[in-house]
Z-matrix of the N, CA and C atoms (Angstrom, degrees):
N
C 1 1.431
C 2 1.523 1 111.96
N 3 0.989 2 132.22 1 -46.89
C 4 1.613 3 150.11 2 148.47
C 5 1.561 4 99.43 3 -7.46
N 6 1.594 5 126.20 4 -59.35
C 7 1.120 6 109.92 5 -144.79
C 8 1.683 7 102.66 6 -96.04
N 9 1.340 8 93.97 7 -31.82
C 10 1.431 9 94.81 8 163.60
C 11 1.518 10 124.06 9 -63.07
N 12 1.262 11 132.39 10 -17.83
C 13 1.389 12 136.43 11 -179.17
C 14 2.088 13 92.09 12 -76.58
N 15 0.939 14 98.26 13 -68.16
C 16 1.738 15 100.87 14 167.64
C 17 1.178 16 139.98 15 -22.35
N 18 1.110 17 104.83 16 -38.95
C 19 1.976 18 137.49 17 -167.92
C 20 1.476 19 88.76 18 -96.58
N 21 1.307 20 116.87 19 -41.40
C 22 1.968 21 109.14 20 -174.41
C 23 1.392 22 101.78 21 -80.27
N 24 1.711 23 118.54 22 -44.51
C 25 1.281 24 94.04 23 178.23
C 26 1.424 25 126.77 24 -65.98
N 27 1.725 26 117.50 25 -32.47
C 28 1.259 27 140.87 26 176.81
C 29 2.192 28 103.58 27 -29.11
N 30 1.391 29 98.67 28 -67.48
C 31 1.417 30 116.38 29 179.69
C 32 1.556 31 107.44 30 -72.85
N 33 1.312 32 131.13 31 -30.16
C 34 1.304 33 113.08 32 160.52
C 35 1.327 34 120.65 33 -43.06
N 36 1.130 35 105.85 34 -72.65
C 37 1.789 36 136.52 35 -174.26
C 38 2.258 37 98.02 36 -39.14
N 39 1.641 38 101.25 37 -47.66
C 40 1.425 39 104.79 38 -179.59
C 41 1.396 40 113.64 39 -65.45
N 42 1.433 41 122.36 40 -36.59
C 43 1.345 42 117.10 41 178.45
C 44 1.434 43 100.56 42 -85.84
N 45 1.038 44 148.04 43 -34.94
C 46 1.628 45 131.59 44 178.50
C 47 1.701 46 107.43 45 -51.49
N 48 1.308 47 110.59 46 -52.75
C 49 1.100 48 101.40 47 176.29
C 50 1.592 49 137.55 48 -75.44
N 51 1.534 50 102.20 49 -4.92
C 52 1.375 51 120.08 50 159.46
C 53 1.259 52 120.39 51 -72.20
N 54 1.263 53 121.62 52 -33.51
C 55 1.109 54 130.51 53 150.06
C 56 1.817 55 147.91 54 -56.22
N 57 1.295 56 119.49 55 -54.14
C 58 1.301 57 138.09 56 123.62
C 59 1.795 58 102.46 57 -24.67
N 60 0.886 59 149.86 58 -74.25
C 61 1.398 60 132.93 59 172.94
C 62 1.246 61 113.27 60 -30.06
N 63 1.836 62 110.48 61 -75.72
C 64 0.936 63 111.46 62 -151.47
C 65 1.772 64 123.35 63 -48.35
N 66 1.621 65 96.91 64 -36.84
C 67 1.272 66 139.50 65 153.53
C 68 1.881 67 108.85 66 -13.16
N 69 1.355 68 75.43 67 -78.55
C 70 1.937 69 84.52 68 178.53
C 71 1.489 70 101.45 69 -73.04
N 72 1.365 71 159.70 70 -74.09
C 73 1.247 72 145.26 71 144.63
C 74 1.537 73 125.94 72 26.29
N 75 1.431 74 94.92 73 -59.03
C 76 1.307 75 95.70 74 167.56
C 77 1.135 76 148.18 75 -83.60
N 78 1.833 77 99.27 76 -16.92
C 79 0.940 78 119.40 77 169.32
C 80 1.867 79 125.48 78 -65.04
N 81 1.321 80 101.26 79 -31.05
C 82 1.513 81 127.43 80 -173.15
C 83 1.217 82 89.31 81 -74.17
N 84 1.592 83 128.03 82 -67.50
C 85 1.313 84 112.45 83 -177.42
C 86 1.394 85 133.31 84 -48.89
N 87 1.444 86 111.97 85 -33.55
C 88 1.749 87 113.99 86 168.81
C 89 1.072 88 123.10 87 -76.91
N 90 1.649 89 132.29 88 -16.19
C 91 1.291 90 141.79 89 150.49
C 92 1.351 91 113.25 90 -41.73
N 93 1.501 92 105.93 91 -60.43
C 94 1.934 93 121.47 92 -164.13
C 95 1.607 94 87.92 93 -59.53
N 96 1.228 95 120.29 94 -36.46
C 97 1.343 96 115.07 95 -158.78
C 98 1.385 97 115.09 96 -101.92
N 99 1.576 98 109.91 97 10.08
C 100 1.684 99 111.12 98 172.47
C 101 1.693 100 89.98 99 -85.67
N 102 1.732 101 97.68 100 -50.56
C 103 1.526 102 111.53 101 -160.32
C 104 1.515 103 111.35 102 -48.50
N 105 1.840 104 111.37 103 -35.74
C 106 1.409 105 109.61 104 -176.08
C 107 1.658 106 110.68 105 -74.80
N 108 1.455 107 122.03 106 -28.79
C 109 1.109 108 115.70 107 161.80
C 110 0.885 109 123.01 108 -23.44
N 111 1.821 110 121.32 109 -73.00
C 112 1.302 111 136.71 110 -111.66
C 113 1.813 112 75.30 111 -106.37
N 114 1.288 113 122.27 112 -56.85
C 115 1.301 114 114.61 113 171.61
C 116 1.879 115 134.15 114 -39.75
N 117 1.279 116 111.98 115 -27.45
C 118 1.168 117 139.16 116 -171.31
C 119 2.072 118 104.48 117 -89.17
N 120 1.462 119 107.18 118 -39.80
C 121 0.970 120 120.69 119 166.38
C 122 1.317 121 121.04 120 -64.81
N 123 1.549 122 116.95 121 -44.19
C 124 1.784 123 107.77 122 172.31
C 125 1.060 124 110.32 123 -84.05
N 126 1.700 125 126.62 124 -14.91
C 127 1.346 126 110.76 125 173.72
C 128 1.591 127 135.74 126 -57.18
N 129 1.879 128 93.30 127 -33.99
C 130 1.222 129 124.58 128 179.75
C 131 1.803 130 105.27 129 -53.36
N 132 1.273 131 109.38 130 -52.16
C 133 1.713 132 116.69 131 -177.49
C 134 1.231 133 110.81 132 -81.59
N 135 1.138 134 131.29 133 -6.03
C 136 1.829 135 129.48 134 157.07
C 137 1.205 136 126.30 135 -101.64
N 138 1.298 137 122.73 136 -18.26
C 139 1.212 138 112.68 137 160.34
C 140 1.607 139 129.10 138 -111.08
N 141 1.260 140 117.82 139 159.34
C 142 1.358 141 95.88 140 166.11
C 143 1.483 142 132.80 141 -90.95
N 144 1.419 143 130.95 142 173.76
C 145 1.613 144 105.77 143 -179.61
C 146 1.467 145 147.26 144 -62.94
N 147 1.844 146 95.91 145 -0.68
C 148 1.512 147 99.23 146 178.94
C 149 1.624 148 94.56 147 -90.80
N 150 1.301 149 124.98 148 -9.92
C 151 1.278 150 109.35 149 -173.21
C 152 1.547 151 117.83 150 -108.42
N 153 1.343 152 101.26 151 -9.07
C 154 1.615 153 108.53 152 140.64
C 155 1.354 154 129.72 153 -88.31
N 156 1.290 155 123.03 154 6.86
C 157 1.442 156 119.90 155 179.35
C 158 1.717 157 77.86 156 -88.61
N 159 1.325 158 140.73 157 -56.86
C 160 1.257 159 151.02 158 -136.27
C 161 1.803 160 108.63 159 -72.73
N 162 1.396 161 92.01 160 -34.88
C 163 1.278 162 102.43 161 -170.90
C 164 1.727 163 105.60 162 -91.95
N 165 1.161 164 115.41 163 -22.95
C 166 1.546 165 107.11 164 150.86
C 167 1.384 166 144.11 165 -70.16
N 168 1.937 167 96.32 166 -20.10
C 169 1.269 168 93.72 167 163.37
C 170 1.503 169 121.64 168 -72.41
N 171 1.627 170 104.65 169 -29.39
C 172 1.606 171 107.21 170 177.55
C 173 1.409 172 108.23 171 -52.96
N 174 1.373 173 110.85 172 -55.87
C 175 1.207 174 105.71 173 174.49
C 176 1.663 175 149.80 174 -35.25
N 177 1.507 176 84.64 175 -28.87
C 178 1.701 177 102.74 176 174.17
C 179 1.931 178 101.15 177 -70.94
N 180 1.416 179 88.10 178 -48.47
C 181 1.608 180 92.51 179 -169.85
C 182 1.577 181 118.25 180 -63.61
N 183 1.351 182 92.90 181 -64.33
C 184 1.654 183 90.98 182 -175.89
C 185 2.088 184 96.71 183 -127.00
N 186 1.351 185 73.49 184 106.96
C 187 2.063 186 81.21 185 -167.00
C 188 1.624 187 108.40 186 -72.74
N 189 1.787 188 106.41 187 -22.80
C 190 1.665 189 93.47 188 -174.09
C 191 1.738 190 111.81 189 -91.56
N 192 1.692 191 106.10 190 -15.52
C 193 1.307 192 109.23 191 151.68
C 194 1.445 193 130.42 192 -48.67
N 195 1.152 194 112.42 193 -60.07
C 196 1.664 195 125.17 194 -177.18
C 197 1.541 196 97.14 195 -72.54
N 198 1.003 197 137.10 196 -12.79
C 199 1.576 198 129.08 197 -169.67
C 200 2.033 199 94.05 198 -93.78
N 201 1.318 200 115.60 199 -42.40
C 202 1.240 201 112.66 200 -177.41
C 203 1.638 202 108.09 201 -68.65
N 204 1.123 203 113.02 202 -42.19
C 205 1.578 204 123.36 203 -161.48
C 206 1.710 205 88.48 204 -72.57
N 207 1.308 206 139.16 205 -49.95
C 208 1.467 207 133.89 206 165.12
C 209 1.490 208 123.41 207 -49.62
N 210 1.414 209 111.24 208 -34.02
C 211 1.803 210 125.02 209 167.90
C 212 1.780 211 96.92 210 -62.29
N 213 1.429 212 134.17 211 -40.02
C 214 1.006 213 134.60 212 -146.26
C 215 1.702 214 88.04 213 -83.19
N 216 1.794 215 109.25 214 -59.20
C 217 0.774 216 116.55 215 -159.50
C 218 1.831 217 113.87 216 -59.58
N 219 1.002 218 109.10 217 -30.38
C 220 1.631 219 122.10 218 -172.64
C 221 1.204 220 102.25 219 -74.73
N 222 1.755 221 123.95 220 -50.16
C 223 1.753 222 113.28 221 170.73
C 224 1.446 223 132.28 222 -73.84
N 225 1.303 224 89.27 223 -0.55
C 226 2.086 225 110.90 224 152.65
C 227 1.259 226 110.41 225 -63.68
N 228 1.793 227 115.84 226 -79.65
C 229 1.413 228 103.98 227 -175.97
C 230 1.263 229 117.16 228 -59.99
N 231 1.579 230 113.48 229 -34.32
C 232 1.572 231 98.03 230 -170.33
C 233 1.731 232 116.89 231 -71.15
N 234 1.098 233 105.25 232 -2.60
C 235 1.469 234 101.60 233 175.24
C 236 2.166 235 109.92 234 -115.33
N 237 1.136 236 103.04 235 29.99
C 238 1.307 237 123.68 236 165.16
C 239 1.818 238 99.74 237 52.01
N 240 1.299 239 120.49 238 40.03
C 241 1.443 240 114.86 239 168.94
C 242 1.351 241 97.08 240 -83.43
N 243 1.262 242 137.96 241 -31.74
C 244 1.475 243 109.02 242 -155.49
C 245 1.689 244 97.25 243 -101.34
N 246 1.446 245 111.83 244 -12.98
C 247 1.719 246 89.08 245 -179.48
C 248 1.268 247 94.66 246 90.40
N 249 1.565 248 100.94 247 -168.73
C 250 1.144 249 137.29 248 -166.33
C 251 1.522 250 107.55 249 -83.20
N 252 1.636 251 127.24 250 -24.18
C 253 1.281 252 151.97 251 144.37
C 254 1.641 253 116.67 252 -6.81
N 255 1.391 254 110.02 253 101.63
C 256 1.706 255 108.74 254 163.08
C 257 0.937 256 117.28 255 -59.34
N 258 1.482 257 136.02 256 -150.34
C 259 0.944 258 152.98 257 176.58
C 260 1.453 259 120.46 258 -146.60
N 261 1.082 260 148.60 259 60.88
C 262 1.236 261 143.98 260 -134.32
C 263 1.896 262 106.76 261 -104.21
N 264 1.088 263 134.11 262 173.61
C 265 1.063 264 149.77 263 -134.17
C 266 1.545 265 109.70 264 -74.61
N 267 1.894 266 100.71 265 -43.30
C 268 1.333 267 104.15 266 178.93
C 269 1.660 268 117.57 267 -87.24
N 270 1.266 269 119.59 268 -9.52
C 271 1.560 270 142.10 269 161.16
C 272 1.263 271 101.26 270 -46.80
N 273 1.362 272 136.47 271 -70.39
C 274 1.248 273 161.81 272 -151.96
C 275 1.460 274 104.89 273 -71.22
N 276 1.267 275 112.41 274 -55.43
C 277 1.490 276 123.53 275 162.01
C 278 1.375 277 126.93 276 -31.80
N 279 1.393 278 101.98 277 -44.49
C 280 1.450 279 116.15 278 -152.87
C 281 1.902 280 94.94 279 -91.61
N 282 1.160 281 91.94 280 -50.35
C 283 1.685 282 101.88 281 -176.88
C 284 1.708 283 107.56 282 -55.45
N 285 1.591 284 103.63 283 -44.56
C 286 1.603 285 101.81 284 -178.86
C 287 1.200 286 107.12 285 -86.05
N 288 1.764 287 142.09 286 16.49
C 289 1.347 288 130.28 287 137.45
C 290 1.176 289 122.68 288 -72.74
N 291 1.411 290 108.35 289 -22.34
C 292 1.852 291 100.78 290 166.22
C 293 0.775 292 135.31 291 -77.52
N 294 1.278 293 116.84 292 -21.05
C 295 2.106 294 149.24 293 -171.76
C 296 1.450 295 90.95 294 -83.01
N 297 1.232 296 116.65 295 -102.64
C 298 1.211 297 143.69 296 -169.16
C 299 2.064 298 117.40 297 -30.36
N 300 1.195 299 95.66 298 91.86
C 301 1.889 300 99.28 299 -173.61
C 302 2.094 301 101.76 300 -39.43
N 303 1.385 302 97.72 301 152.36
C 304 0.989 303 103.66 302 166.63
C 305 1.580 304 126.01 303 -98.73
N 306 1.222 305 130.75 304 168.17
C 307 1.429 306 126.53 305 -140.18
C 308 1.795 307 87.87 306 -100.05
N 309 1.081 308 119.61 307 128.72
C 310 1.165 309 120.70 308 171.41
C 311 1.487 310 122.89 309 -85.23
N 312 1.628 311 125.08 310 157.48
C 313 1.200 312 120.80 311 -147.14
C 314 1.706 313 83.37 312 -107.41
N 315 1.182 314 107.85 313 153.88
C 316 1.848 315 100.53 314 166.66
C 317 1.944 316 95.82 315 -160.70
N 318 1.976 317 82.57 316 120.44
C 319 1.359 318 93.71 317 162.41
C 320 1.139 319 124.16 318 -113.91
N 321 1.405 320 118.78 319 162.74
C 322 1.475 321 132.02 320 -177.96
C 323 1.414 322 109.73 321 -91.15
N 324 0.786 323 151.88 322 157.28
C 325 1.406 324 161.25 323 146.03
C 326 1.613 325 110.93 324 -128.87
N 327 1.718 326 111.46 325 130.87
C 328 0.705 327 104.62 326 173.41
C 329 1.801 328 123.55 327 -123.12
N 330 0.977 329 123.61 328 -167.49
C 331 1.299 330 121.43 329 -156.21
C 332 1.086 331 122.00 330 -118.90
């Protein structure tokens, strides 16, 4: 009888703490997801929509590119360099030719 009293507390003790995880887990996830808000929200007021349509396509492509170039863009407004200043389509362009590596050429030669 002993060992079975053990084994119940054993699995108590495992689901509390499965729990308590999940707990914090979730918590991280509603954080990530205030933070992406709040990020998504100033993006909305600095750029305009062709240059957020643009920057989602980057995003599809190269997501840790477009994720830095949006970090860039947010400690712009939040540190009042750009003003009152959108960001409009050909802005965006210009900034993600400096960011964005260029495609390298590769030939074959053969022998």
């Amino acid at each position: 009888m002993g060992d079975d009293e053990e084994l119940e507390e054993l699995r108590r003790r495992k689901l509390q703490e499965l729990s308590v995880q999940q707990e914090q887990a979730s918590e991280v996830r509603d954080r990530q997801a205030a933070l992406d808000s709040q990020r998504q929200a100033i993006l909305r007021g600095i750029l305009s929509p062709e240059a957020r349509e643009r920057l989602g396509r980057l995003k599809t492509a190269y997501p840790q590119i477009a994720s830095s170039v949006e970090s860039q863009l947010i400690m712009l407004a939040q540190s009042g360099r750009l003003g009152n200043q959108r960001i409009d389509d050909d802005t965006l362009r210009q900034i993600l030719e400096k960011v964005v590596p260029q495609k390298r050429e590769i030939t074959i030669q053969r022998r």
